[in-house]
N, C-alpha and C positions, 0 to 999 in steps of 0.2 A: 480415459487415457488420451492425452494431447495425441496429434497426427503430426506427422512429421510438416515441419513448419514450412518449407517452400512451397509443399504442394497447398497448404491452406492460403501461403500468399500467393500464389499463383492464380488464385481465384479473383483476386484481390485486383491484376495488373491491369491497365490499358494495352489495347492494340500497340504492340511497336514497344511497349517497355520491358526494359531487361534488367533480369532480378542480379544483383550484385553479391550479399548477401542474406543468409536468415538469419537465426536462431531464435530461443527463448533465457528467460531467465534463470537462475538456479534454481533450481529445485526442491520443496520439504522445508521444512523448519529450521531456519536459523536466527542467531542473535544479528543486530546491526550494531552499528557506533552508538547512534543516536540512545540505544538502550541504556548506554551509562546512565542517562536523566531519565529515559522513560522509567525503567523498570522501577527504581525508587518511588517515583509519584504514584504509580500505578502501585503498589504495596502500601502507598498511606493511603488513598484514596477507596480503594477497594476493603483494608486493613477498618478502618472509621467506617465505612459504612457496613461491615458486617456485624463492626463491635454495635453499631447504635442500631441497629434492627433486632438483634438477640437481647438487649435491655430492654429494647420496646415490646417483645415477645416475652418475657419475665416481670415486666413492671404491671402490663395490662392485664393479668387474671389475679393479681394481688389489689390493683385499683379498682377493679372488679366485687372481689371477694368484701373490700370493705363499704361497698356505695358511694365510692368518692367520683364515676367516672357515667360519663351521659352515655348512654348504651351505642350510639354510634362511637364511640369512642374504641370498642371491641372490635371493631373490622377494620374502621379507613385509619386509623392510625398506627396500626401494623403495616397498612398497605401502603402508606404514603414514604417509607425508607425502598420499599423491593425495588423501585428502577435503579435507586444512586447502588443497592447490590448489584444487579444484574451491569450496568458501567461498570462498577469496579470488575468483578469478575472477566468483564467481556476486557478490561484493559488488563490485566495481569495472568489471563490464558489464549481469551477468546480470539486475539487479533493476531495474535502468531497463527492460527490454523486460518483464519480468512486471508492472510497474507500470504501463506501457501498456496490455499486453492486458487487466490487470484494470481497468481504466479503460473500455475499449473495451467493456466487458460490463456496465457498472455505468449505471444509472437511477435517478433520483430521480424523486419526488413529494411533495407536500402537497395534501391532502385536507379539506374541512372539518371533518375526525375526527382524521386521522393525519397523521405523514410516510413515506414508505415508500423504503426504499432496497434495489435489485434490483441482486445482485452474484454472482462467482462468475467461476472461471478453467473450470473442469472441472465443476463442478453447481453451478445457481442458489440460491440461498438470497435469501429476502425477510425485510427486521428492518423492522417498526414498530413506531414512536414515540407514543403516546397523544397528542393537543396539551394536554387538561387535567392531566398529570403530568410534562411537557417542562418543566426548568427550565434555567439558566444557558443562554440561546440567547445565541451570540458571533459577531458578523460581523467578519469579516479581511477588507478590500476594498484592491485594489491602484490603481493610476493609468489602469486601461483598463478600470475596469470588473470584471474579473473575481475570484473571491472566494472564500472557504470561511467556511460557519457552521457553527458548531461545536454541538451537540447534546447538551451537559452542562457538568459541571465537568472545568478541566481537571486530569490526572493528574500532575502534576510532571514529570519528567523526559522522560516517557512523548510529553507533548503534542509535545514538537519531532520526535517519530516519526509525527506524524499523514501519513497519506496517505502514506505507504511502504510499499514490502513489506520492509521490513528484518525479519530473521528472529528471528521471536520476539514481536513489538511488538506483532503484531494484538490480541491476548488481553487487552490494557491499552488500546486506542483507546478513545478517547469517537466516536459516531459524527459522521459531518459531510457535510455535501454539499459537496466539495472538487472545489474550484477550477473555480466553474459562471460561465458567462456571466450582466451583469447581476444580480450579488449582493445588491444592496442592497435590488432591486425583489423579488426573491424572499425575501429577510428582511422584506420589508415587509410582503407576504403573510402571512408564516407568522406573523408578530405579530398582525394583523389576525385571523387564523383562531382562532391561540391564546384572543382575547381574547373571540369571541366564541363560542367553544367550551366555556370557563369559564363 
């Protein structure tokens, strides 16, 4: 169970720095935008590879049964389709639950200095943000309040991967405090901090 976030970034502050605000992300399993395109791919992709691993499971004890097939042909050619399953799989169930628990583990802050963002599935890792070299700040606010601001420019194609664990993506993220309650009021802050940090 997450601890309540100030006291964990409070661990986190320098002498003399004052915590502005916290929070984490939302919570548990949700769809994003970006799903419009993920989830389709992720349904042919996973869809093709479990169609051709179950043919390769039905062709090999019949190529088998008639002597047409070199005996190593019975094991490594079964096993040569199970990773593109295991991908598919892991893209059409498996990254919505690791995108939860990496959410579940993730803490923000702004500081009258910094932003600090504490993450990590298997080991923590903390990235701050300077306020007087933070540029392109981007508030994304939905109909109930809640929001993602975005912490740079964004990367082309790259930005519609923001807040995934789509495989590959993290190394291109701009960072963000995705998908916090009250976004605006927290962007307001962090403009106010900015401004009188410069």
């Amino acid at each position: 169970m997450l601890r309540d976030p100030s006291t964990e970034i409070s661990e986190l502050l320098d002498p003399g720095e004052k915590l502005l605000w916290s929070g984490v992300p939302r919570q548990g399993v949700f769809l994003r935008g970006s799903d419009i395109l993920l989830i389709p791919f992720s349904l042919l992709w996973g869809g093709f590879a479990i169609f051709w691993e179950a043919s390769v499971l039905v062709m090999v004890p019949r190529a088998s049964s008639h002597g047409n097939a070199p005996p190593f042909f019975n094991y490594i050619f079964p096993l040569f389709g199970l990773p593109f399953v295991v991908i598919g799989l892991y893209l059409i169930f498996g990254r919505f639950f690791v995108d939860s628990a990496i959410r579940g583990r993730t803490v923000y802050a702004i500081t009258d200095r910094r932003i600090i963002i504490r993450s990590g599935l298997f080991s923590r890792s903390t990235k701050s943000l300077n306020l007087r070299t933070l540029s392109d700040v981007t508030l994304s606010e939905k109909d109930d309040g809640r929001g993602t601001i975005t912490l740079g420019p964004s990367v082309g194609i790259y930005s519609m991967f923001q807040g995934t664990s789509w495989p590959g993506m993290g190394r291109h993220a701009v960072p963000i405090l995705d998908s916090i309650a009250d976004a605006k009021a927290a962007y307001e802050i962090l403009r106010r901090a900015q401004h009188t940090a410069g």
